[in-house]
C-alpha positions in Angstrom: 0.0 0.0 0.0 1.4 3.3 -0.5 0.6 6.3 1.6 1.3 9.7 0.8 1.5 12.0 4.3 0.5 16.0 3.0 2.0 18.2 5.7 2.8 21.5 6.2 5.1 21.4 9.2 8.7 19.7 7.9 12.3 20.4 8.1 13.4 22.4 8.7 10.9 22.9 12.0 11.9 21.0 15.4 8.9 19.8 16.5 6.8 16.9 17.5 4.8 17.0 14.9 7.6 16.3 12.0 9.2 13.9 14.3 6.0 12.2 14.4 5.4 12.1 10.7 9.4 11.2 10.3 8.7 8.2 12.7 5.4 7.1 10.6 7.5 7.6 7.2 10.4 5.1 8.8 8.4 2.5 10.0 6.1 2.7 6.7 7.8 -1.4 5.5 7.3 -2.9 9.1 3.6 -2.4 7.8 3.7 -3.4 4.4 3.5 0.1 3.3 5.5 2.8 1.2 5.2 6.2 2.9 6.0 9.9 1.7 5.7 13.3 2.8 4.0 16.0 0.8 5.8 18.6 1.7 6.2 22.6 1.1 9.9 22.3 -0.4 9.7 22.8 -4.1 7.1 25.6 -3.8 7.4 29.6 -3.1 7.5 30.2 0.4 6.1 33.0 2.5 6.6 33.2 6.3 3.6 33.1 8.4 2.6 36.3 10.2 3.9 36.4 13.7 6.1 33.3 13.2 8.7 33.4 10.2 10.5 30.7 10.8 7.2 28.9 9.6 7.3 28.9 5.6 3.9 28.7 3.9 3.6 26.7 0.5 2.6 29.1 -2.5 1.4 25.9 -4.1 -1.0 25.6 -6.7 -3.9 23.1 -6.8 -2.9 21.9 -10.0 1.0 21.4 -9.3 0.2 19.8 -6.1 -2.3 17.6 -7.9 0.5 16.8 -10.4 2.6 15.4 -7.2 -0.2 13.3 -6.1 -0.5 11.8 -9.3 3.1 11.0 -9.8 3.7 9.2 -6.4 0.1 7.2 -7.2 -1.0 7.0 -3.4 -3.7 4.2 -2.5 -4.2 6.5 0.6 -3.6 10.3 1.8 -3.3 11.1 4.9 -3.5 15.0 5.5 -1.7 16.2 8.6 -1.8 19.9 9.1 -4.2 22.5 8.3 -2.2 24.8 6.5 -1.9 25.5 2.8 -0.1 21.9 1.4 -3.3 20.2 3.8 -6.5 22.8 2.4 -5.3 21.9 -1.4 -4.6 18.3 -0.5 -8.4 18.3 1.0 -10.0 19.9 -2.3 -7.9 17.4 -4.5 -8.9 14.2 -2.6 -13.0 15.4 -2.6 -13.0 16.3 -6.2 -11.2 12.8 -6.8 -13.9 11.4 -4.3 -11.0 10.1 -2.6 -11.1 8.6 1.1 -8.9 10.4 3.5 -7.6 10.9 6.7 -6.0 13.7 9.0 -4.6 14.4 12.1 -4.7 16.7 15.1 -1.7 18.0 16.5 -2.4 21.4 17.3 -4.7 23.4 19.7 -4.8 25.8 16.7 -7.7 27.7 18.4 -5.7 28.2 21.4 -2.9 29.0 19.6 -4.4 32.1 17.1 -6.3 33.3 20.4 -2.6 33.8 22.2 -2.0 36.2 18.8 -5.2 37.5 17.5 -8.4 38.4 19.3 -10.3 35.8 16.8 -12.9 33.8 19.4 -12.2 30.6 19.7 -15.6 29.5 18.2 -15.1 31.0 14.5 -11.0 28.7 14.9 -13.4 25.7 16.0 -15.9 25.8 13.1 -13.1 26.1 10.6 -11.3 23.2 12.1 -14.7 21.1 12.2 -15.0 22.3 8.3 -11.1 21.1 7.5 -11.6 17.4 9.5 -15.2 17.1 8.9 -15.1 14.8 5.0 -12.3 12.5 6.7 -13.0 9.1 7.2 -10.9 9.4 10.5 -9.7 12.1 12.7 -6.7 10.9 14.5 -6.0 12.5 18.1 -3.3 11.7 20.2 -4.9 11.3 23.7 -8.6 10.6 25.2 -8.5 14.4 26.6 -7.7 15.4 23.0 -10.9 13.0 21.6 -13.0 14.3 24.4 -12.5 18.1 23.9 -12.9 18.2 20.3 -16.4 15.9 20.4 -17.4 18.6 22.4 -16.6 20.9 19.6 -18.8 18.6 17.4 -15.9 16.8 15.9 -17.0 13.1 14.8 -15.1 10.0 13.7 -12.0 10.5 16.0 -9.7 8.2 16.3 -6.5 7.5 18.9 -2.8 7.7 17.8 -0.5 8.0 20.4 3.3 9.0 20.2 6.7 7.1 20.9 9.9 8.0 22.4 13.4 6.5 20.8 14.8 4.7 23.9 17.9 4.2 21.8 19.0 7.5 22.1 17.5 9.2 25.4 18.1 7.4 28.2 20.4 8.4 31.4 24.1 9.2 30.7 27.0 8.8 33.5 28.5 12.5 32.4 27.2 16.2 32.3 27.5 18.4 29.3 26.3 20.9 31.1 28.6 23.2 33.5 26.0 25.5 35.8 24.7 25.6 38.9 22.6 22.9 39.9 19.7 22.3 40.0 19.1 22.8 36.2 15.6 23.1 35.6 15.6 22.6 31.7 12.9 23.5 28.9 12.5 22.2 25.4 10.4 23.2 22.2 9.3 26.1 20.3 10.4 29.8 22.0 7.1 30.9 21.1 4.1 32.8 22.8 2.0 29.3 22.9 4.5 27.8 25.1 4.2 30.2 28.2 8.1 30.0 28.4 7.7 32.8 30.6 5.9 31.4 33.3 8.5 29.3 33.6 11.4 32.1 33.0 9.8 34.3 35.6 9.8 31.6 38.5 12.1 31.8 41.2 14.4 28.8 41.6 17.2 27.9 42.9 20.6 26.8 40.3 19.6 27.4 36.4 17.3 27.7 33.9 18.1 26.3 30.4 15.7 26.8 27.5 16.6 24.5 24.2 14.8 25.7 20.9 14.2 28.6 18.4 11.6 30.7 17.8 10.0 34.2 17.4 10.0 34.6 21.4 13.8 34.2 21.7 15.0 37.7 21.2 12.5 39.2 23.5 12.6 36.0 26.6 16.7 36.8 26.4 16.1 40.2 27.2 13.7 40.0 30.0 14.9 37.0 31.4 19.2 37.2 30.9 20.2 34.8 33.9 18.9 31.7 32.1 20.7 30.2 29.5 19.1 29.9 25.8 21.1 26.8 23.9 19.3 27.3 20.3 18.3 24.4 18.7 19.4 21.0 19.5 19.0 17.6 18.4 20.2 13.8 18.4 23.1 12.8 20.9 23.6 16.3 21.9 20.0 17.1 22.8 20.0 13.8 24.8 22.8 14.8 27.0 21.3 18.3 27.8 18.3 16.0 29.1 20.1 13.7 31.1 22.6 16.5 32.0 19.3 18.5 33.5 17.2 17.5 36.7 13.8 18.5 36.3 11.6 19.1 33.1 9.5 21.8 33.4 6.6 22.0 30.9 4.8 25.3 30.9 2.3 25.3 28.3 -1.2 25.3 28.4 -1.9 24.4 24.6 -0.3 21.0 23.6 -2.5 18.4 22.5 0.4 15.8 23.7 4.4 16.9 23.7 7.0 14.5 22.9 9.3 16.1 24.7 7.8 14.8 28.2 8.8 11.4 26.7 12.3 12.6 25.9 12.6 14.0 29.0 11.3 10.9 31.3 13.3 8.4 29.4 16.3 10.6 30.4 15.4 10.1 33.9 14.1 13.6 34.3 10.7 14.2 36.7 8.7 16.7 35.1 7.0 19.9 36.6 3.7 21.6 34.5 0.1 22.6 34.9 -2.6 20.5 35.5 -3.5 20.6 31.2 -4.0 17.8 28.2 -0.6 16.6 27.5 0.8 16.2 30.9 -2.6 14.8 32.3 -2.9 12.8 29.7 0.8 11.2 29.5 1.8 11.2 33.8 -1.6 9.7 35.0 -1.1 7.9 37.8 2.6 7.2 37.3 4.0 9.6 39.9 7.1 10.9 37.3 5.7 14.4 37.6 4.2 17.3 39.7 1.3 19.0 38.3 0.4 22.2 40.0 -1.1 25.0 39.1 1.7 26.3 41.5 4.7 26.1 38.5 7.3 26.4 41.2 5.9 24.4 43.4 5.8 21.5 41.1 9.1 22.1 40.1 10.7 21.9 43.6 8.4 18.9 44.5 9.5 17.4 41.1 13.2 16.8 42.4 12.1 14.2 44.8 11.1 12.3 42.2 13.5 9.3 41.9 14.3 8.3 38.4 13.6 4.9 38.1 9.7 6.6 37.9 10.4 8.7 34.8 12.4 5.3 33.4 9.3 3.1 33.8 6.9 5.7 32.2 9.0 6.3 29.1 9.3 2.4 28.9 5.3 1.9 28.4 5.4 4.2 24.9 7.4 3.0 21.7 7.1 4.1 18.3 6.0 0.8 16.8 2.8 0.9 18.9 2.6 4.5 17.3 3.2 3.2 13.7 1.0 0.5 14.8 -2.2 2.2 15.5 -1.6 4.9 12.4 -1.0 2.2 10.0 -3.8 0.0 11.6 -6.3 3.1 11.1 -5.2 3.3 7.4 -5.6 0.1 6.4 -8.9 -0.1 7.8 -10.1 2.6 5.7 -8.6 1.4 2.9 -10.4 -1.8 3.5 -13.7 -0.3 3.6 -13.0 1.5 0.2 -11.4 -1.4 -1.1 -8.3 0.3 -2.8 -5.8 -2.4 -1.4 -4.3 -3.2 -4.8 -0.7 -3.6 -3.4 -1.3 -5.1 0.0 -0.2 -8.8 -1.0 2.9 -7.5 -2.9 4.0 -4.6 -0.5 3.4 -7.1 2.7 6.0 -10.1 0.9 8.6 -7.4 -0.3 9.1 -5.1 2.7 9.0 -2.4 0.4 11.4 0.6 1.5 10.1 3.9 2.6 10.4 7.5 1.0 10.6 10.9 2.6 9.8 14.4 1.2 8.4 13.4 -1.9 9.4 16.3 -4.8 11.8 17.4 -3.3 14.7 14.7 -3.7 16.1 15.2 0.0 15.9 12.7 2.5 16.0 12.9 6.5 20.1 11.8 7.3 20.6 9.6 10.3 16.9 8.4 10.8 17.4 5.3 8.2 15.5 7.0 5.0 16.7 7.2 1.6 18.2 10.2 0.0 15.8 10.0 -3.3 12.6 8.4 -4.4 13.0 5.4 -6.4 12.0 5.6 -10.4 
């Protein structure tokens, strides 16, 4: 079967949702599939307002029709809302095409921290985007809940990994400060209430890892904590298990991998009582939720390892690429467009990755270029 993923959000963006979307990609022949991403590299870029290190795809419905036809998908799966995932949408209805999406986002949330747009006009033209798909996919049963109280129907649960491999506890500190380091990562953006952290008072250090439109102005009004930039693989894993507690300050995430990155490291984590931490922590004791931030975060470093270790150990990605895979193939059961399945299933068929644009992602086991 092969399965072309029509995202917005790709490299080169940190953030959970393109490490998601990388993870289903790799793990695309372990399911007897051929994946791709539909992706804005190709196509004219803008920036998006307020956040420029976001590009938006000038594409044109016809060109990114031409792509579609090329790769010959048996499914589409459409994972953001943005321009490649509207024109991805109108192709697959005028094709009378079964889809699905995803939800990754609290996009409502996220245009009310910028805009004064109500909520309720961001939820009807969400309900509009998701509404023709055969399956909504939503990371957690908070997620599911809230957004069938928005009226949202045929929702689905995918749930998110952590690579053990790499993040896991390390004998040696990378990181020279005063302890205790309380350590942040993801987007420097207005979403992620960074400052809520930024403006507690702890003891030791403060270490923020990421990039975003927030930077310049956090580094100003907060200069005793210590702003890394953007960090990834081996050296991103250190600065976790170089850190002692995770704080999580946002309000808006539907899930955050980085609470999986940060418990397999060993880390306890401190955050509000929200979807994402709820959702991920319940009952396991590897974190503090308070609506007290600092609180939370000094409880959080009596929190003995081994808790976070066995927490991270309950998710994988294959249970991830399971369950999105698994939701596919149903679908394309029920439409009957399986032509492949026997052939693709025998031949462990290799996966693909930004599909027009000839680039692949190094270091996560995908190919450079699309086969002929």
């Amino acid at each position: 079967m092969r399965v072309l993923i029509a995202t917005d959000a790709w490299r080169p963006q940190v953030n959970g949702v393109v490490r998601s979307l990388e993870r289903m990609i790799a793990a695309a022949p372990d399911f007897g599939a051929t994946a791709a991403a539909l992706t804005p590299e190709g196509f004219r870029q803008i920036a998006m307002p307020s956040y420029p290190d976001i590009r938006l795809a000038l594409a044109t419905r016809r060109a990114l029709a031409g792509r579609i036809a090329e790769f010959r998908p048996d499914h589409i799966h459409i994972a953001t809302e943005g321009p490649i995932g509207w024109l991805t949408r109108a192709i697959c209805l005028a094709q009378k095409r079964p889809f699905t999406t995803s939800y990754h986002t609290r996009f409502p949330q996220y245009v009310a921290a910028r805009w004064p747009i109500p909520e309720s006009w961001s939820y009807g033209l969400l309900r509009r985007f998701h509404g023709p798909a055969a399956a909504v996919m939503v990371s957690t049963a908070t997620v599911e809940e809230e957004l069938r109280g928005h009226g949202f129907e045929k929702l689905v649960r995918w749930g998110r990994g952590v690579d053990l491999d790499l993040f896991h506890p390390r004998p040696r500190s990378v990181l020279d400060l005063p302890r205790p380091i309380f350590l942040s990562v993801g987007r420097v953006a207005v979403e992620k209430n960074l400052d809520a952290f930024l403006s507690l008072r702890l003891p030791g250090s403060k270490v923020v890892v990421g990039d975003g439109p927030a930077r310049a102005d956090l580094q100003r009004a907060f200069p005793d904590a210590h702003f890394l930039g953007v960090k990834e693989g081996e050296e991103l894993a250190a600065i976790y298990a170089s850190s002692d507690v995770f704080v999580f300050p946002s309000l808006t995430d539907t899930f955050g991998i980085v609470l999986l990155e940060a418990a397999a490291s060993g880390l306890p984590v401190a955050a509000f009582p929200v979807q994402g931490p709820r959702d991920v922590f319940a009952g396991s004791g590897a974190a503090v939720l308070d609506e007290d931030l600092r609180s939370a975060a000094m409880q959080a470093l009596r929190i003995a390892p081994e808790i976070s270790l066995e927490l991270a150990a309950r998710y994988s990605w294959t249970s991830s690429a399971a369950q999105f895979y698994g939701h596919i193939r149903r679908i394309a059961q029920q439409a009957g467009y399986l032509p492949r399945e026997a052939a693709a299933a025998s031949t462990g068929v290799s996966s693909l990755t930004a599909f027009g644009s000839g680039r692949g992602v190094e270091g996560r086991g995908l190919p450079r270029r699309l086969p002929a």
